[in-house]
N, C-alpha and C positions, 0 to 999 in steps of 0.2 A: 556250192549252190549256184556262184556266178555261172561257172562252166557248165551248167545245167539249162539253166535258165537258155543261152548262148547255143546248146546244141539244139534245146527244143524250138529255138527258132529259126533257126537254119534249115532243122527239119521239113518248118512245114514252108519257108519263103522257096525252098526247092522244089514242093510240089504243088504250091495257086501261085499265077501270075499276080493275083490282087493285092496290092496294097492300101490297106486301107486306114482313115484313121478314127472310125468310130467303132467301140467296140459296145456288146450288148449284151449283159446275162439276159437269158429268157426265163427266171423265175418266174414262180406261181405270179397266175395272172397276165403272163406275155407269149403262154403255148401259142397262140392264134397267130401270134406274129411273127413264128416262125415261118407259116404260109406263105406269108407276103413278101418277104425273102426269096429272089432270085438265085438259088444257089446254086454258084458255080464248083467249089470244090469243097467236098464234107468229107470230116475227120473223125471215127470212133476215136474216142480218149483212149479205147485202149491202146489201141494202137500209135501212139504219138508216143516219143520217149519221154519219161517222165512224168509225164502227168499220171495224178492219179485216176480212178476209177469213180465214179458217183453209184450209190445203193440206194438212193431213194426213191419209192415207187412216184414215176409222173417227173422223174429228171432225169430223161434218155441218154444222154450222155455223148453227146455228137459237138463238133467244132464245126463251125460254118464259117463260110466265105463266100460274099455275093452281093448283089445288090439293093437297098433299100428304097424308096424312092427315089430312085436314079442313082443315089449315093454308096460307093464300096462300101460294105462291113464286114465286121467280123462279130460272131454271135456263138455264144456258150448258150446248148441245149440240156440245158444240166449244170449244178452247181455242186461244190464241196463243201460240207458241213464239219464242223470240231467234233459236233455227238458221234460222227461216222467214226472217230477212232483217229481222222487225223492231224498231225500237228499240225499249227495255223502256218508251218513256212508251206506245207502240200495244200494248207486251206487256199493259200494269196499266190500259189504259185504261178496258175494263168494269168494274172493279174500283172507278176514281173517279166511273164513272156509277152504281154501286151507291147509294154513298157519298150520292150524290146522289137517290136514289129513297129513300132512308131507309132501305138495310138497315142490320140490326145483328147479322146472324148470317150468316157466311161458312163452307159448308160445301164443302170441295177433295178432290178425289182425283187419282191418278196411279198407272202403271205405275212400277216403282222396280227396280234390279238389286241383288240382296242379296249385303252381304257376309258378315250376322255367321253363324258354323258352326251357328248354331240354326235358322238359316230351311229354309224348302223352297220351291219353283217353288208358288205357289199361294196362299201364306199372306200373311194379311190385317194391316197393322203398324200401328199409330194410333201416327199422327206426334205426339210429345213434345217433338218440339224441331226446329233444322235448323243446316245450316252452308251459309252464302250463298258459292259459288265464282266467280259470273257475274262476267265482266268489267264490265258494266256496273251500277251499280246504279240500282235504280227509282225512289231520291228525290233521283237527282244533278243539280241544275239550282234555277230558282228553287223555291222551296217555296212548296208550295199553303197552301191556308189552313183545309185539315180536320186538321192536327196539329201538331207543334213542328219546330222544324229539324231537332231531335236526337231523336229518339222512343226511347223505351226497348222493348227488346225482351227482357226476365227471360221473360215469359209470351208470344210468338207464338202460342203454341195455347194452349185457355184450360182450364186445368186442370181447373175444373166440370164444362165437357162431354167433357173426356179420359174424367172418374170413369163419368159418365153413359154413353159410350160401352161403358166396360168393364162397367157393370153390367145393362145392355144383351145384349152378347154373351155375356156367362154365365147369363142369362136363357134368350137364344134355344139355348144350348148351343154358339157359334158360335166356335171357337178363332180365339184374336188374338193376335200378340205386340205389341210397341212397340219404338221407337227412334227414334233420329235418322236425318234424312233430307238427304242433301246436293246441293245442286243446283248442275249445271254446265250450259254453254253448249249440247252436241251439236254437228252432230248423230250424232255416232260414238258406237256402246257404248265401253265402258272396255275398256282394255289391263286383261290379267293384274294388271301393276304399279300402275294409275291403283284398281284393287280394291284391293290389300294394304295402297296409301297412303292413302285414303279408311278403311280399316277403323280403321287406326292413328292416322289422325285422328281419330277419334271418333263415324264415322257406319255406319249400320248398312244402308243402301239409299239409292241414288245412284238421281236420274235429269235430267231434263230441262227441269221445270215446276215452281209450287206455291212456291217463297223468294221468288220477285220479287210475285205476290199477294198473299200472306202481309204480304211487308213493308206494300204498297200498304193492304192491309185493315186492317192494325193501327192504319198514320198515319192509315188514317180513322176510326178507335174501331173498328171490329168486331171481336166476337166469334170466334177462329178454330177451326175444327176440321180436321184432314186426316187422310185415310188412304191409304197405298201397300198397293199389288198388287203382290206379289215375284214376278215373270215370269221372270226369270231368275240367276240364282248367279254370282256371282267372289268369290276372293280366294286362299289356300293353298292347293297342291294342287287346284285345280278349273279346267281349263282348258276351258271350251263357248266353241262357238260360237253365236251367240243375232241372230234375223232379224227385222224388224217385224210378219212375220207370225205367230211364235212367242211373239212380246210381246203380240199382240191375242187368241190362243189363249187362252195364259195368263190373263190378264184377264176373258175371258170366262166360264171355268169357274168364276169366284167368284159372277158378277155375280149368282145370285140369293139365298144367304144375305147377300150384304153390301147388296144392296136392301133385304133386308125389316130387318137393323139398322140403315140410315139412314133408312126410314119409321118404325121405331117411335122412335127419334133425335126427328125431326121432329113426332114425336107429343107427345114428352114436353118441347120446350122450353119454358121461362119466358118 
């Protein structure tokens, strides 16, 4: 896999001069800010070695390189899911070719299904923490050699740019809550019951994506940031029914206050 990892980025450091060190999934809720990306040199995933492919409708599947508010990035147009069939070392693979291009700042996002009574269909939660429910986890096998066997996880997300975030969205005016975020397999929404459980668990929006990264970017040193798009409601008393295409709605209607706080984000990193 090392050797994998090692050709896919030589791959691509041979075809953009950019070195960057902020890298950016554009999950649900950050399409818009793919716009505001300067792009100098863009990558079909098929075409990269290695990497896999994404199949989910509304995740194109493109590798960028360019610039953000003045600043170099690098930005997945499309994500890899465990439901899609693949194992979480092809889930967290970009993740260890990051690692490998020398980022040091991981910014994530995701559609999430809320359960705490505070939320509403729309609102923006900067992830504070998460609960890992995948069957599989993304550092099981030999260990690489970008962190320790046992990695400590107190801080997944990195509390400076947590502050920065929020100081950020009261800046722009842009209401945000926070919470924990818990990620399962898919690819079914949640039962009524699998919301009440998860609430009572301690997580406050469930989805799909965003722990197995997370973990993957921490073993490699990065810097993590995330934020979920509450697309849809479970838990007491709230029975919906909720479609992919309702989750891509959803999402969409944020996407351009939450662009312009994760360009001015990218503005202000150290």
């Amino acid at each position: 896999m090392l050797a994998n990892i090692r050709e896919t980025a030589a791959w691509l450091q041979a075809r953009t001069a950019l070195r960057p060190e902020i890298a950016i999934v554009l999950g649900s809720g950050l399409g818009n800010l793919a716009k505001q990306i300067s792009v100098v040199d863009a990558f079909e995933y098929k075409d990269i070695p290695h990497f896999p492919v994404s199949t989910v409708e509304g995740h194109h599947g493109r590798l960028l390189f360019g610039h953000l508010a003045g600043r170099p990035v690098m930005a997945m147009e499309g994500r890899f899911h465990y439901y899609e069939g693949y194992d979480m070392k092809q889930v967290t693979f970009p993740e260890r070719v990051m690692h490998q291009l020398g980022i040091t700042t991981f910014i994530v996002s995701n559609a999430a299904g809320g359960m705490n009574p505070n939320f509403h269909v729309g609102d923006i939660m900067l992830i504070a923490d998460h609960i890992n429910l995948f069957p599989e986890h993304p550092l099981r096998g030999q260990n690489l050699p970008t962190g320790p066997r046992f990695p400590d996880m107190h801080e997944a997300y990195d509390h400076t740019l947590l502050q920065l975030a929020r100081d950020i969205a009261a800046e722009q005016g842009t209401p945000v809550q926070e919470g924990v975020y818990l990620g399962v397999s898919g690819p079914t929404f949640e039962t009524p019951a699998e919301y009440r459980a998860y609430w009572r668990l301690g997580a406050d929006a469930v989805g799909m994506s965003t722990v197995p990264e997370v973990i993957v970017a921490r073993h490699s040193g990065m810097r993590c940031f995330g934020i979920s798009i509450i697309t849809d409601l479970g838990g007491e008393n709230i029975h919906t029914e909720v479609s992919h295409e309702e989750v891509q709605q959803a999402a969409q209607s944020v996407e351009a206050p939450l662009a312009r706080l994760i360009t001015e984000f990218v503005a202000r990193l150290d």
